[in-house]
N, C-alpha and C positions, 0 to 999 in steps of 0.2 A: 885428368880432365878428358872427356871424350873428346873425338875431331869430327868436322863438318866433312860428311863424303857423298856422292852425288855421279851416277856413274847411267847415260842411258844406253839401254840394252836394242844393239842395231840387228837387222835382219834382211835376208834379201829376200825376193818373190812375196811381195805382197798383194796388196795390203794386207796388214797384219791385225788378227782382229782380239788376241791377248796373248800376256805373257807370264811366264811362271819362272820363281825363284825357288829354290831348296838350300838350306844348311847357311843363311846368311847371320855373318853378325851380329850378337845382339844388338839393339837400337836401330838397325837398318831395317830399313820397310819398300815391298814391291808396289809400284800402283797398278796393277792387273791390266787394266784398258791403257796405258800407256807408255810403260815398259821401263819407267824411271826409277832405282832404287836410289834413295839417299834418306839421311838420317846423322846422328850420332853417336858414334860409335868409339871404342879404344883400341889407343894405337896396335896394329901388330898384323900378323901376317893369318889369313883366314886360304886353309885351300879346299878344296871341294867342292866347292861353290857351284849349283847347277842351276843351268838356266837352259829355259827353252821358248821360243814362240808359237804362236799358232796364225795359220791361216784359216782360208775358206774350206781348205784339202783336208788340213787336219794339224797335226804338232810337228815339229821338228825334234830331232834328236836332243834329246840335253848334251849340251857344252857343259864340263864342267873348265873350271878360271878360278885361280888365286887371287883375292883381294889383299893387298896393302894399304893399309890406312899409316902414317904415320902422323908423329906432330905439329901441328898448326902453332905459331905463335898466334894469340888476339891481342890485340886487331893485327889484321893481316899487313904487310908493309902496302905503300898506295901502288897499284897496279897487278897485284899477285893474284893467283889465281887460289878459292877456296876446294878448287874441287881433286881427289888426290887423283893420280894416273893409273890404268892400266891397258895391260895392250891385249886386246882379243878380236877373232877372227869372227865378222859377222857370220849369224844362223843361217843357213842355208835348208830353207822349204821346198819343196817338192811342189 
């Protein structure tokens, strides 16, 4: 069973006017104009994952970041959160 994963992509020196994804899980999708990937996807550990923003100036470097998806029980217990964690350092623009 795939898991529910929902991850958005922060950056500093904006405003930010799009963002780019490379090498994402399958079933995970970028919204370009607003920099949310989520989707469903199976459980497991994805690494390479690059991502970058853009300003007015131009793009920032790609970050890459490992994604961990693990398993969700459904329905979720009452108060959990459906979305899985990871910890990354916002993109820093020029």
């Amino acid at each position: 069973m795939d898991n529910f994963f929902s991850f958005q992509i922060t950056a500093t020196n904006g405003p930010l006017t799009a963002y780019a994804a490379t090498n994402l899980p399958a079933g995970l999708t970028l919204d370009a104009a607003t920099g949310l990937i989520s989707g469903f996807s199976a459980a497991g550990t994805y690494n390479n994952v690059g991502l970058a923003a853009w300003n007015a100036i131009g793009p920032s470097a790609t970050v890459f970041i490992q994604i961990n998806i693990s398993n969700v029980a459904y329905p979720p217990a009452p108060g959990a959160s459906l979305d899985q964690c990871l910890l990354m350092t916002p993109l820093l623009l020029s």
